[in-house]
C-alpha positions as CSV (number, residue, x, y, z in Angstrom):
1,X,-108.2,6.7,-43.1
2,X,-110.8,9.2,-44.5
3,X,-108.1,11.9,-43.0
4,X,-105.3,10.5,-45.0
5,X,-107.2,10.9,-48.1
6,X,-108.0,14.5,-47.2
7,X,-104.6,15.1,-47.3
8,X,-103.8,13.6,-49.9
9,X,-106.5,15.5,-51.7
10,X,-104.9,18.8,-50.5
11,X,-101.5,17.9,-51.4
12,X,-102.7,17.2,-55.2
13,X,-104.7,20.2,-55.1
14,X,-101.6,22.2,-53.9
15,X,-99.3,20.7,-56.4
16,X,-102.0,20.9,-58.8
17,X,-102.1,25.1,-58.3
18,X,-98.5,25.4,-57.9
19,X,-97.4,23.6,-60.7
20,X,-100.0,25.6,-63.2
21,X,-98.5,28.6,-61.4
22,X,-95.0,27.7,-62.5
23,X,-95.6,26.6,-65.6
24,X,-97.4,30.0,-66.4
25,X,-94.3,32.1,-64.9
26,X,-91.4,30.2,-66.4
27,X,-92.8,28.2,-70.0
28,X,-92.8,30.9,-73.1
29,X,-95.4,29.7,-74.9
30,X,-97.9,29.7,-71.9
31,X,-98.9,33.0,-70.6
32,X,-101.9,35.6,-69.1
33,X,-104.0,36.8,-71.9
34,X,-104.3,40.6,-72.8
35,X,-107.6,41.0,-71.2
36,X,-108.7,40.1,-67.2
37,X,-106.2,39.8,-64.4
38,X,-103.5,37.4,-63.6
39,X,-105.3,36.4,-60.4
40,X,-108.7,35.5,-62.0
41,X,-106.8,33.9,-65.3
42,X,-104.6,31.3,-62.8
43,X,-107.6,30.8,-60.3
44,X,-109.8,29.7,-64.2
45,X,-107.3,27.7,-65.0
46,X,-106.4,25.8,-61.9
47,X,-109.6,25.2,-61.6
48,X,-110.0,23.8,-65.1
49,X,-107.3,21.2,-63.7
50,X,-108.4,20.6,-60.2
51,X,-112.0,19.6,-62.7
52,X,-110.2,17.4,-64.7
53,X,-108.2,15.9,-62.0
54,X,-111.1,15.4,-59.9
55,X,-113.3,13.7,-62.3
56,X,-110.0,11.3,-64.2
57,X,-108.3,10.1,-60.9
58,X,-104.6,9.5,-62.2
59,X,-102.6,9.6,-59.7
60,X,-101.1,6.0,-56.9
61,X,-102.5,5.6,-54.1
62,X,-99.3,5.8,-52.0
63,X,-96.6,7.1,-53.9
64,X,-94.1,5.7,-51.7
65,X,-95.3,2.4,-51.7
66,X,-96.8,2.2,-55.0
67,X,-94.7,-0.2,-57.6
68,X,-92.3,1.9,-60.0
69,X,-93.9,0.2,-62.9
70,X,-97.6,1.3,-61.8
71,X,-96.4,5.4,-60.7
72,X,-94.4,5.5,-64.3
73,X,-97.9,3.7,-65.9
74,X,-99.9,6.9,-64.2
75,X,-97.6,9.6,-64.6
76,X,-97.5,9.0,-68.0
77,X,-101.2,9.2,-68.3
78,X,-101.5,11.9,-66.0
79,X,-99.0,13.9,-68.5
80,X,-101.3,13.0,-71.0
81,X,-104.4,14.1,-69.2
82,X,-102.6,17.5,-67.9
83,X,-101.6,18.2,-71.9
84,X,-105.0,17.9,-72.9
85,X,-106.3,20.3,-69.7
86,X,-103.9,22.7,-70.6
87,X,-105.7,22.9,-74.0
88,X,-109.0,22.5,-72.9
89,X,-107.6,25.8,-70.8
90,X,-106.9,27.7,-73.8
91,X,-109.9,26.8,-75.5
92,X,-111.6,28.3,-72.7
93,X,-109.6,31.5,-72.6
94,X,-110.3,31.7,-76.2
95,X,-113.9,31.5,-75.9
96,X,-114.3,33.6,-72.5
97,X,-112.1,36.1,-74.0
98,X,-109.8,35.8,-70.9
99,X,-107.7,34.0,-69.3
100,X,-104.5,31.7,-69.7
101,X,-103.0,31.5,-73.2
102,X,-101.4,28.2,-74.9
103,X,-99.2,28.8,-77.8
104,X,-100.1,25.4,-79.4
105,X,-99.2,21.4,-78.8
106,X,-95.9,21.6,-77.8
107,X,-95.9,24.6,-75.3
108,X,-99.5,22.5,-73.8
109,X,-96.8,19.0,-73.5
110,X,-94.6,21.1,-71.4
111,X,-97.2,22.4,-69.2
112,X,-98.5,18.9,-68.4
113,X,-94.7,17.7,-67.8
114,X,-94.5,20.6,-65.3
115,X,-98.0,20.1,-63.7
116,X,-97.4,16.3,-63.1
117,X,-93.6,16.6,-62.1
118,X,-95.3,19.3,-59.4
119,X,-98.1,17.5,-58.4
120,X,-96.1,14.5,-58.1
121,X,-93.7,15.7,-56.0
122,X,-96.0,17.7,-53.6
123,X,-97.5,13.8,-53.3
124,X,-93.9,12.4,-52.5
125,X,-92.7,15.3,-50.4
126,X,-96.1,15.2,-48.0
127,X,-95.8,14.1,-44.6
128,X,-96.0,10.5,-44.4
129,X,-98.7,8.9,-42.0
130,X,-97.3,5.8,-39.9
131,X,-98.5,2.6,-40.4
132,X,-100.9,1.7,-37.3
């Protein structure tokens, strides 16, 4: 059992990293600031999420056998909790001088959409275990 959480944990830690990644290359109003690298502004800001994931657990059990009512229940707190990293992430950049770049509210909502859709799906798309 302990194993199966383990992967779990890597799969949201994946989807975690990946979907910031996206969300950095393909949302306009989220972006690398003018100072530091790309690496060391991604690798800040994933780990402002993997934080914030880490210490507000929002995210079923099982997604596959978790009720539609409860995943819809916690994705839509998990997009809340993703909008508010995202500009807890500026803030950071902001004050550090470097890093990842939010161009306000609504740019930060679609970074959380794209986080928790990734995350979500690296969840869903994980190798199932079989029940013993």
């Amino acid at each position: 059992m302990a194993s199966h959480r383990q992967e779990t944990k890597s799969h949201r830690v994946f989807g975690t990293i990946a979907g910031v990644c996206l969300a950095i290359g393909v949302l306009p109003g989220i972006g690398i600031g003018s100072a530091g690298s790309d690496v060391s502004a991604v690798i800040v800001a994933s780990a402002v999420f993997i934080i914030v994931n880490q210490l507000i657990y929002s995210y079923p059990n099982s997604i596959r056998t978790a009720p539609p009512v409860a995943t819809l229940v916690l994705a839509v707190v998990g997009f809340v909790q993703d909008t508010l990293a995202w500009l807890l992430v500026s803030w950071l950049a902001s004050q550090m001088g470097f890093g990842v770049e939010v161009d306000g509210v609504l740019a930060a909502v679609l970074g959380g959409l794209v986080v928790r859709t990734v995350t979500l799906a690296a969840l869903a798309l994980a190798p199932g275990r079989e029940a013993a």
